[in-house]
C-alpha positions as CSV (number, residue, x, y, z in Angstrom):
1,X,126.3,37.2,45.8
2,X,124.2,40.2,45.6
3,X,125.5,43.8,45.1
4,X,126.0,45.7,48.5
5,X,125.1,49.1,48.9
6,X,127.3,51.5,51.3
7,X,127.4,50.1,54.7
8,X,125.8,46.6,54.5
9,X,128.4,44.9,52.6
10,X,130.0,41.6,53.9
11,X,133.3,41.2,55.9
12,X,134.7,38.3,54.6
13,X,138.5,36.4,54.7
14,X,139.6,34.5,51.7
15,X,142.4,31.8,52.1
16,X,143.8,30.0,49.2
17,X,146.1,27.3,48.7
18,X,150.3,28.2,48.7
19,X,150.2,28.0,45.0
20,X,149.0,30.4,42.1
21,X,146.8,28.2,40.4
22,X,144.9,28.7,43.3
23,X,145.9,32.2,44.9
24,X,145.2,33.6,41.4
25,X,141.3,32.5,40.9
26,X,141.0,33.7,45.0
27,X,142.0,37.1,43.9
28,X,140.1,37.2,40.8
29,X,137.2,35.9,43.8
30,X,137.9,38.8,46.4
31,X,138.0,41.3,43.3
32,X,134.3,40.6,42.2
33,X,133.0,40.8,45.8
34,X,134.8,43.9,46.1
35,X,133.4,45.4,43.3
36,X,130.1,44.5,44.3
37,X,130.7,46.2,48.1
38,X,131.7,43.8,50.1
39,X,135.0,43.8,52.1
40,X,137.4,41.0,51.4
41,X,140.7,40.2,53.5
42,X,143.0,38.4,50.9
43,X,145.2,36.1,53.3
44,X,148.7,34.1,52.9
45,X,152.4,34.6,53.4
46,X,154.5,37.8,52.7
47,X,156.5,36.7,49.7
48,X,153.1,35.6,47.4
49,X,150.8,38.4,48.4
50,X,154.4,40.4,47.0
51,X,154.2,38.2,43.6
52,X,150.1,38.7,43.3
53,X,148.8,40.3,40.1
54,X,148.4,44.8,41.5
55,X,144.8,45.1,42.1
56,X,142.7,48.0,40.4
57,X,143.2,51.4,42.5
58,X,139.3,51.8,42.5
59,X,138.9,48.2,44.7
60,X,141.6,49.3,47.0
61,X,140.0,50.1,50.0
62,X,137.8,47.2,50.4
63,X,140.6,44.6,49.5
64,X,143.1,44.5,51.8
65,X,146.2,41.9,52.1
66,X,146.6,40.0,55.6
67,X,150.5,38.6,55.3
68,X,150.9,35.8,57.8
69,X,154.3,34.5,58.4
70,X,155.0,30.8,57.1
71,X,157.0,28.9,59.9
72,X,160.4,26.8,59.2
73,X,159.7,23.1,58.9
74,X,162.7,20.9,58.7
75,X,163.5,20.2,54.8
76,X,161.8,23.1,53.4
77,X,164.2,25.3,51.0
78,X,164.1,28.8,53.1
79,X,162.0,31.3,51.7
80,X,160.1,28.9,50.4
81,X,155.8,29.8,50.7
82,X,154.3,28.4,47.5
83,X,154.3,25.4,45.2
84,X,156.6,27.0,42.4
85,X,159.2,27.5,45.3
86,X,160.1,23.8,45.9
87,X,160.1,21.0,43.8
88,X,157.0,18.5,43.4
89,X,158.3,16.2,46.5
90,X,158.5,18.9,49.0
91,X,154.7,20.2,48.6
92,X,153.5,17.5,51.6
93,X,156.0,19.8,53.3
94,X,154.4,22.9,52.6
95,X,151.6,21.7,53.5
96,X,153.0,21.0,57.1
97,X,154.2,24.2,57.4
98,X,150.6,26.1,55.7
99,X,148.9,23.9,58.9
100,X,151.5,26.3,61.5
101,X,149.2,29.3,60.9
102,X,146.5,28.2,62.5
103,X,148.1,30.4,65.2
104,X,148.3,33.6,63.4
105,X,144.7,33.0,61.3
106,X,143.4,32.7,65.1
107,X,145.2,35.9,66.3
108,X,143.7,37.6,63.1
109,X,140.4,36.8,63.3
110,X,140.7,38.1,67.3
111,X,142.1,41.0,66.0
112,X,139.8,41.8,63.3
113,X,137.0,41.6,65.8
114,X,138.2,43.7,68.2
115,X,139.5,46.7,65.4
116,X,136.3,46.5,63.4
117,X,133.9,46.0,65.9
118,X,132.4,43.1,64.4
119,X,133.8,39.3,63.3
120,X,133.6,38.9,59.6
121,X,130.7,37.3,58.4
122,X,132.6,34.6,56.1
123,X,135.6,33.0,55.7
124,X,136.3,31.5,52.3
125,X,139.2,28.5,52.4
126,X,140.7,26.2,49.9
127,X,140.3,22.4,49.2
128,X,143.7,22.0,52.3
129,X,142.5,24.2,54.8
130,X,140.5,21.4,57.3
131,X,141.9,23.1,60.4
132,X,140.2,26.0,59.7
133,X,136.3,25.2,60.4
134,X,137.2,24.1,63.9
135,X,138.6,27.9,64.2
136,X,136.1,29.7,62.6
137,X,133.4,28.1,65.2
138,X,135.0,29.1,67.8
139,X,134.5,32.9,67.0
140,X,130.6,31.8,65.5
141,X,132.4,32.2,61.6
142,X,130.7,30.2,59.0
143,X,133.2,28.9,56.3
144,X,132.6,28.0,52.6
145,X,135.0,26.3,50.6
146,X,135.6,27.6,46.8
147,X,137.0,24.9,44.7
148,X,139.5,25.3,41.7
149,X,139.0,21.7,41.2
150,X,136.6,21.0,38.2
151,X,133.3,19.7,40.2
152,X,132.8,16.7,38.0
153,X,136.1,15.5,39.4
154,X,134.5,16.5,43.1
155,X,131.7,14.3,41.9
156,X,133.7,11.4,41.2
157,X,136.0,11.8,44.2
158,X,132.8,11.6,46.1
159,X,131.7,12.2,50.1
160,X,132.9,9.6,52.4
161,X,129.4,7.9,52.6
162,X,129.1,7.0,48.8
163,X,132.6,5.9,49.1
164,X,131.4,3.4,51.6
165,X,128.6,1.9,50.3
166,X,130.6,1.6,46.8
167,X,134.6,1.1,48.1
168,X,137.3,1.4,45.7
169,X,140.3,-0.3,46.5
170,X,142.3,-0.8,43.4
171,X,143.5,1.8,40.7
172,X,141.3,-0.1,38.4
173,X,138.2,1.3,40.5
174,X,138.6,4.2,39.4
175,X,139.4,4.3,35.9
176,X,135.1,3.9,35.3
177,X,132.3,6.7,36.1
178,X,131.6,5.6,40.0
179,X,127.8,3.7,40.6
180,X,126.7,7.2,42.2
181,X,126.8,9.6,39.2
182,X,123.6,8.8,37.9
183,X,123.6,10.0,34.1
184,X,126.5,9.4,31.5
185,X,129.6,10.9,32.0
186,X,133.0,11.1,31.0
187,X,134.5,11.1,34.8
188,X,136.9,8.8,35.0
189,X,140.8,8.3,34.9
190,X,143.3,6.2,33.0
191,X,145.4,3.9,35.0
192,X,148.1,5.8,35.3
193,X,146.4,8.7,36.8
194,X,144.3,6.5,38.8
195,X,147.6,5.1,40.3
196,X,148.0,9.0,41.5
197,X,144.7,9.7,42.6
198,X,144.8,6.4,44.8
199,X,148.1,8.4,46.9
200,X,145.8,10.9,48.0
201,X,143.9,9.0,50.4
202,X,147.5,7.7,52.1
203,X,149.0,9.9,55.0
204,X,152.0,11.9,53.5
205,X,154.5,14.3,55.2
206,X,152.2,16.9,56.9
207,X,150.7,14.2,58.8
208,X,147.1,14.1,56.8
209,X,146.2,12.9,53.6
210,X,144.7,15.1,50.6
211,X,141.5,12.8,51.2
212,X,141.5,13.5,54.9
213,X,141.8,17.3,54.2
214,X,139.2,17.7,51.2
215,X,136.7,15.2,53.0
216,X,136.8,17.5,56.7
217,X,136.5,20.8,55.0
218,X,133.5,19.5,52.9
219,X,132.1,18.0,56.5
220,X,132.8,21.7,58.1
221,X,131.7,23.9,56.0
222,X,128.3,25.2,55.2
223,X,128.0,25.3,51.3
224,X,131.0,25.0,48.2
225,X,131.3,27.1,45.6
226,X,132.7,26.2,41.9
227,X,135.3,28.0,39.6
228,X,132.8,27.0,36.8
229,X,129.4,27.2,35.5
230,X,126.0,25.1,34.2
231,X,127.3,25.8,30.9
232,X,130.2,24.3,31.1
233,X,128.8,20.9,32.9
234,X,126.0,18.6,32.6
235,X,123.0,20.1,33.1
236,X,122.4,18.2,36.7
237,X,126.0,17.8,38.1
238,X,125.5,20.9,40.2
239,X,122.5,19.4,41.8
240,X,124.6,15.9,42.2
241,X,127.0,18.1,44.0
242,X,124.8,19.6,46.4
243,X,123.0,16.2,47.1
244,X,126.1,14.1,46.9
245,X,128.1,16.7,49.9
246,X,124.6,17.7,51.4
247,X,125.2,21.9,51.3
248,X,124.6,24.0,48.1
249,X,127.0,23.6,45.6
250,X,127.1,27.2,43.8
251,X,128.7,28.4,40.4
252,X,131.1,31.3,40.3
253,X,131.4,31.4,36.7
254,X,135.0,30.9,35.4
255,X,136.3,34.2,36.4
256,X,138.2,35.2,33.5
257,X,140.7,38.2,34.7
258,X,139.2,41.6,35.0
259,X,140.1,44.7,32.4
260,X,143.0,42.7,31.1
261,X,143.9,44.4,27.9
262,X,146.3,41.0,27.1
263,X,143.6,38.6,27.1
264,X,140.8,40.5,25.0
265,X,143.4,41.0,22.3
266,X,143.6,37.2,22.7
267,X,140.3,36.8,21.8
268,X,140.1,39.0,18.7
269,X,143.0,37.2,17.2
270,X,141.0,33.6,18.2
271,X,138.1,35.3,16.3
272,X,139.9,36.1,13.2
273,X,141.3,32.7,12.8
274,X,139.2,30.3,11.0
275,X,137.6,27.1,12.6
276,X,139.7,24.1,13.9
277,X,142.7,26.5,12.9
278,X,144.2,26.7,16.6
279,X,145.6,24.2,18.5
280,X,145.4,25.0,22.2
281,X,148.2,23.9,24.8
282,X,147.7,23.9,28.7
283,X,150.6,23.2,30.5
284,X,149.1,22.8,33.9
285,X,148.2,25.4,37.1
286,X,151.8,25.4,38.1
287,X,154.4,24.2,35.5
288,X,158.2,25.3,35.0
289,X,159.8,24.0,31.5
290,X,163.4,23.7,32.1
291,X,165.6,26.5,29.8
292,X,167.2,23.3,27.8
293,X,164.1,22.1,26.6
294,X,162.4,23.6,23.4
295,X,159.6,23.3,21.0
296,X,160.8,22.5,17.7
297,X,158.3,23.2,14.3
298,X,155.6,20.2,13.8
């Protein structure tokens, strides 16, 4: 997205997913478009826009924080509003209760209109957020959907219509590349991981499944955009993506954390370490190691 100079910048709303490994890339998002002019209305519950990284003074009149209260749902821990709140068999739940503010998103956007004088000319939702399209139209809002997801997985999870005219009905299925990806490629999943990814496309607690949710924001909204870039891919998969879901499928580039002292000391202690001399450990988006458990020397 282009630079904006003073007074034709974008309104937009940007509305992740209830956990960090998703709220944190949105914010990282909404601080590049403000930086380049643009107004951005960062949206979720009170308690996680409290936890959220501070955002640099300088961007702080054209990112603003929209708290929307998170209804009870019956077996939710109170307080609860994100994924490192509850433990891994309540999310379906927080999903149920993330659907309850389509209320308050609607009263926003009503709002927001009638303050500013204009409707905001995007609004940005997660992989979850299918009942927000059908909201957005009805105040002429188009929606784009910005993935944490690594797109060659959205490449093998496919649009409904691929998965039609190639079904896969057993966890075996989808432990190859699927008949549509039309170049070599490593996407794929072992059994046991295929076993998991076969869940999502069962109704769970909220009422819709993962599938349902992913497949109807895809359907609604008018182009996707990546946490990634070309580099990082095969050289076509982006244009698979935007044939495969039909609407451009655009790079954000992997959004590494602005101004962060922390991480460029990271890298010029990487760079002072000879070759194949670090072993790097990822632990997930969203992971708590109980305090009993500890890493003893190799």
């Amino acid at each position: 997205m282009e630079s904006a100079s003073a007074g034709d910048g974008l309104e937009l709303v940007v509305f992740p997913w209830l956990a960090f490994g998703h709220m944190i890339p949105f914010l990282e998002l909404s601080m590049r478009l403000a930086a380049r002019g643009h107004a951005v209305a960062f949206v979720s519950t009170p308690r996680n826009l409290a936890r959220l990284p501070r955002v640099p003074s300088e961007l702080s009149t054209r990112l603003r924080f929209v708290p929307l209260p998170l209804s009870a749902v019956e077996g939710l821990p109170e307080g609860a509003e994100s994924t490192t709140d509850v433990p891994h068999d309540k999310i379906e739940l927080l999903k149920k209760a993330m659907d309850g503010l389509s209320g308050p998103l609607e009263a926003f956007l009503s709002d927001a209109a009638a303050i500013a004088g204009r409707r905001p000319d995007w609004i940005i939702v997660d992989f979850c957020h299918h009942w927000v399209p059908p909201i957005a139209d009805k105040h002429k809002v188009p929606c784009a959907a910005f993935l944490n997801l690594y797109p060659t997985s959205l490449a093998f999870w496919g649009p409904p219509w691929v998965n039609a005219a190639h079904p896969r009905t057993r966890p075996e299925d989808f432990t190859v590349p699927p008949k549509w990806i039309p170049f070599p490629s490593t996407a794929f999943f072992h059994r046991h991981e295929a076993e998991w990814l076969t869940r999502a496309f069962h109704t769970n607690a909220s009422g819709v499944s993962d599938a349902d949710r992913l497949s109807q924001v895809f359907e609604r909204c008018r182009l996707t955009i990546y946490r990634s870039c070309h580099e990082l891919l095969e050289p076509r998969m982006f244009d698979l993506l935007s044939d495969l879901y039909k609407k451009p499928a655009i790079p954000a580039g992997i959004l590494v954390p602005l101004n962060n002292q922390q991480d460029h000391q990271v890298l010029r202690w990487l760079e002072n370490k000879p070759p194949k001399s670090v072993i790097y450990v990822a632990l997930g988006r969203s992971n708590t190691t109980p305090a009993r458990q500890s890493v003893g020397s190799p």
